[in-house]
N, C-alpha and C positions, 0 to 999 in steps of 0.2 A: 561255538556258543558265544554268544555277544554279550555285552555286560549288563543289558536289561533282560538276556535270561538267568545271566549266573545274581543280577539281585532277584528276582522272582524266586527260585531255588535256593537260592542260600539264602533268609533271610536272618538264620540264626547261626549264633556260635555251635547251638547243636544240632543247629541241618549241618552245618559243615565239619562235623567233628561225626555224627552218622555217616555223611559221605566218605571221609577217607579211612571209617571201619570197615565199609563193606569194600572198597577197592583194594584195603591192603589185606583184610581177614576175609575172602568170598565163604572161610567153612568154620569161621569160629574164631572167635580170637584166639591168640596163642602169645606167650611170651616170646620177644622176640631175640635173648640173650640164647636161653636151652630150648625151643621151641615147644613146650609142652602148652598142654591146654588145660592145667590145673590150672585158675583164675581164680583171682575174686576183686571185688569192685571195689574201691575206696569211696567213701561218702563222706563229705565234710561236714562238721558240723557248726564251725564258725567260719567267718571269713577269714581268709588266711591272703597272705600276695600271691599266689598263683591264681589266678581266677577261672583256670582250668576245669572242665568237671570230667568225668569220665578217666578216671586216675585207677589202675589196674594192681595188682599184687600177685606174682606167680606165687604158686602153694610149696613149688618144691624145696625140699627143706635145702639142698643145694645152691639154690640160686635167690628166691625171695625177693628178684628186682621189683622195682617200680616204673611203669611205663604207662603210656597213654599211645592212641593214634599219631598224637604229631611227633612222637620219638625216634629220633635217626634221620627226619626229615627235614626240607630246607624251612619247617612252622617251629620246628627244635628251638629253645630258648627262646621265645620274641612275646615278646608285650602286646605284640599290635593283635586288634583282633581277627579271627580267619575270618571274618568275612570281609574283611577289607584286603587280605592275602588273595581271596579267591577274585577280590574287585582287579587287585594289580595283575594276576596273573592274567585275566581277560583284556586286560588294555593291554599288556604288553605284547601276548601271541597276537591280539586283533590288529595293533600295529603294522605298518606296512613295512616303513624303515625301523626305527626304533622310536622310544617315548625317555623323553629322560628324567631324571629323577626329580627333577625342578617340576614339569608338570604333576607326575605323581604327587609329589605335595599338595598340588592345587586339586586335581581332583577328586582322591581321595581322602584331604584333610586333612594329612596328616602332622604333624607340628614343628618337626623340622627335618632341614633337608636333607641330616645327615643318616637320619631314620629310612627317608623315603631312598638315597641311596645304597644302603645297605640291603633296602625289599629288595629292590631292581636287580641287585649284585646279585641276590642268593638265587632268583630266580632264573638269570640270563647264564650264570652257573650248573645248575640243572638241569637247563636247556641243551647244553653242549651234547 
């Protein structure tokens, strides 16, 4: 997938937050601490700093985490939005040699370079 198909497909935080529900949950969401599929959705009602949506709550009186799709994963704590993750992730695999983190700033925008090395680091991490 080249990066003018992953903008075409991803063009939202919630095309890309659907995407990694059905690739990690193919039968239902499930928490991912006691695995059960007692759920329920969190809805905000103000703005808050996470600008996350799709915020989860297992039922069991056991566990009670709070999780989302990007939990556990290399989207885990980061600011940037996923669809600029899904951007970097496509320059990087489409790369022949590598792309460095200097370019990612430039073409995904991002504000500085210590940001745009850190995308690069978690993904090339992953990659292993």
């Amino acid at each position: 997938m080249n990066l003018i198909d992953v903008t075409q497909r991803f063009k939202s935080e919630d095309d890309c937050l659907a995407y990694l529900e059905s690739m990690r949950w193919p039968d239902g969401i499930c928490c991912p601490v006691c695995g059960r599929e007692r759920i329920s959705k969190i809805t905000r009602k103000t703005a808050s700093k996470n600008k996350r949506t799709r915020i989860y709550q297992c039922l069991e009186e056991a566990c009670k985490q709070q999780f989302s799709s990007t939990s556990g994963t290399i989207f885990n704590d980061s600011h940037l939005p996923l669809t600029k993750w899904f951007m970097a992730l496509a320059l990087i695999v489409d790369a022949k040699k590598s792309i460095s983190a200097n370019q990612l700033k430039e073409h995904l925008g991002i504000g500085s370079y210590r940001t745009a090395w850190h995308l690069a680091h978690r993904i090339r991490k992953a990659m292993v």
